[in-house]
C-alpha positions, 0 to 999 in steps of 0.5 A: 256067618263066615267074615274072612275080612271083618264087618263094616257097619252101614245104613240101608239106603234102599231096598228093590220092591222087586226080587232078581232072579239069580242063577245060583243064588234064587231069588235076591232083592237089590239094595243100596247101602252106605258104608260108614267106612271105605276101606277093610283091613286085609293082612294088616293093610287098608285096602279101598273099596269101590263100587260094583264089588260084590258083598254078603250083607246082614241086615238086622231088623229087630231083636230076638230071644233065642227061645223066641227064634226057637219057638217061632216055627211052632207058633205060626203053625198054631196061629194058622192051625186056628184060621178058617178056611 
């Protein structure tokens, strides 16, 4: 992923039960998050964050090997090839 400016780390606070449906963008689900900091170093300078700014999030859920990011596709196809129909 691209970070022109940096990461702040946060804490998920909520995540919407229902999807939005964006234009460009297909469907996103709305979340509130807490900064743990309120400002992002720009060209040397602290600049202050405010609410309503518009963001890209990366929210890691659970820790993966790259095989097993690799092998994943392949095992859902076998655990759905053995399901009755």
């Amino acid at each position: 992923m691209f970070t022109r400016y940096g990461t702040i780390p946060g804490k998920v606070l909520s995540i919407s039960r229902d999807a939005v449906q964006d234009g460009k963008k297909g469907l996103l689900y709305p979340a509130r998050i807490a900064l743990l900091r309120n400002t992002i170093d720009v060209d040397g300078r602290k600049l202050p964050l405010g609410a309503g700014m518009a963001l890209m999030a990366e929210i890691k859920t659970d820790h993966r090997t790259v095989i097993d990011y690799l092998l994943s596709p392949i095992r859902r196809v076998g655990h759905e090839s053995l399901r009755e129909r």
